[in-house]
Each structure stands twice: as structure tokens, then as C-alpha cells.
N, C-alpha and C positions, 0 to 999 in steps of 0.2 A: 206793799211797795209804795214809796213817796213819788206820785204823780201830780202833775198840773194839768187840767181838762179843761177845753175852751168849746164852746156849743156855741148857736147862733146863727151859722153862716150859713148863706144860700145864695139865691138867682134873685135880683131886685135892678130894676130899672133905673136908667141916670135920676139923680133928682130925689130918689128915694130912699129911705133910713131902714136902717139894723140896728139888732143892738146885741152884740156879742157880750158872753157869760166866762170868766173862768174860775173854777174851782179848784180844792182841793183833796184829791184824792189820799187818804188816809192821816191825814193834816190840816190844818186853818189857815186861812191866808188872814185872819187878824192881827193885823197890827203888824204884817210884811208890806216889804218892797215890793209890787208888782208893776212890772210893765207890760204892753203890750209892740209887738213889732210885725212886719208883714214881711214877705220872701214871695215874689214871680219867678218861676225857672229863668235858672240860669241869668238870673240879675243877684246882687248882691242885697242878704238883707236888710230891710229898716224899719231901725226903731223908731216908732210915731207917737210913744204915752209912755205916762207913770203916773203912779202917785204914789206918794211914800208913806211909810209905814206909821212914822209917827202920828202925822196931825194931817194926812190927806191931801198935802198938796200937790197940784196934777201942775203936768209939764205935757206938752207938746210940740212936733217937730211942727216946721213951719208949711210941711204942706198938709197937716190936716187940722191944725190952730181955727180955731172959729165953725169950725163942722163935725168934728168930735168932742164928745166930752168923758173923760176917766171917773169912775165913780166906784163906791165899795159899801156891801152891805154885809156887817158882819164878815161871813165866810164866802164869799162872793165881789169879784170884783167885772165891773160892768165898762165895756166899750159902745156908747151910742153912736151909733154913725150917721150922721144925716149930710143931706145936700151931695149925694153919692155922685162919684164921676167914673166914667170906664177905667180913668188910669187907676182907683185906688182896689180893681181886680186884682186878687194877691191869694195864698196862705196867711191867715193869720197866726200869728203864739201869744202866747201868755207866756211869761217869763218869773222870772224870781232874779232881779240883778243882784249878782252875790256881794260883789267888790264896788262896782260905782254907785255914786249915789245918783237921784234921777235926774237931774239937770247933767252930769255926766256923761248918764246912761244914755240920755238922749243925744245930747252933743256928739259922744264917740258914735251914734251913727248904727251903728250892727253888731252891738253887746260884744259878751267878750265869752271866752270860754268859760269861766269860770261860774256862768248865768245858766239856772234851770230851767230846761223850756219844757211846754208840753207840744202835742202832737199836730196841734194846728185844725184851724176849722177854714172850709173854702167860701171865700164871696167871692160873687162872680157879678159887674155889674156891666149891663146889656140889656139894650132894645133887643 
């Protein structure tokens, strides 16, 4: 079964950095579209990264511009998070945008159905 698996996420204090992983399960993310997007219950979700499959270039939304960076190794693609603030407490996904492209993907906000996501990893950031 073609899965996306995203690892990384935990309890880290304001101020402090992660760096979420996601993979793929029975497939390569080489040379795919991957995004990244986060969802808090019961808010609507958002999309915060991409990098595209061609030549790697990353896009982000504007509130996490300058504190995250999108990055890909081989079959791995890497969400670093630094300069951490309570509000960016969320699920995170890994995605696969099927139909936009990342400047799109990101624009339209909270992908679209047509995007593979995986199951989500939790950061939780708290004193």
C-alpha cells in the first residue's frame, strides 16, 4: 500500500527547533511534489511548505517564512522548524499536491482533495 509517513514531532519549548521527516512508504518521494501542512482541531487546515519536484524550490506561507526551511534528501523530505511559537501547536502532514503546483498549493491555503496525505505527526510547543 502507497503511504506517506511523517516522524519527528514531539513536546519542545517556545524558541526551540524540530525537524520533521517524511517518507515513503512503498514509493520515493524523488523527484515528487511534496508539501507539508498542519491542522489544530477544529480549525481549518494549512498549508505552510513545498518544494517541488523538479529542481527543489521551496515556497512558504507567510507565517512560518524565515523559521522554517523545506528541504529533500533523496527519499526523504525534511521540515526544520526553528524559532518555535505556541501558535505553530498543530498535526502536521506530509502531502503529495496532485493537481497545484507549490506556489498554488500554498496560496489555495488547505490543498485540495485531490492531494495525498499521510497520517500526521504531533508538535506540541509549551512551557
Amino acid at each position: 500500500q502507497v503511504q506517506l509517513v511523517e516522524s519527528g514531532g514531539g513536546l519542545v519549548q517556545p524558541g526551540g527547533s524540530l525537524r520533521l521527516s517524511c517518507t515513503g512508504s512503498g514509493f520515493t518521494l524523488d523527484n515528487l511534489r511534496i508539501g507539508w501542512a498542519r491542522q489544530v482541531p477544529g480549525k481549518e487546515r494549512e498549508t505552510i511548505s513545498c518544494i517541488s519536484g523538479s529542481d527543489s524550490s521551496a515556497y512558504y506561507s507567510d507565517s512560518v517564512k524565515g523559521r522554517f526551511t523545506i528541504s529533500r534528501a533523496k527519499d526523504t523530505v525534511f521540515l526544520q522548524m526553528n524559532s518555535l511559537k505556541p501558535e505553530d501547536t498543530a498535526v502536521y502532514h506530509c502531502a503529495i499536491p496532485y493537481r497545484l503546483q507549490c506556489g498554488d498549493w500554498i496560496r489555495n491555503g488547505t490543498g485540495t482533495r485531490y492531494d495525498i496525505w499521510g497520517q500526521g505527526t504531533q508538535v506540541t510547543v509549551s512551557s
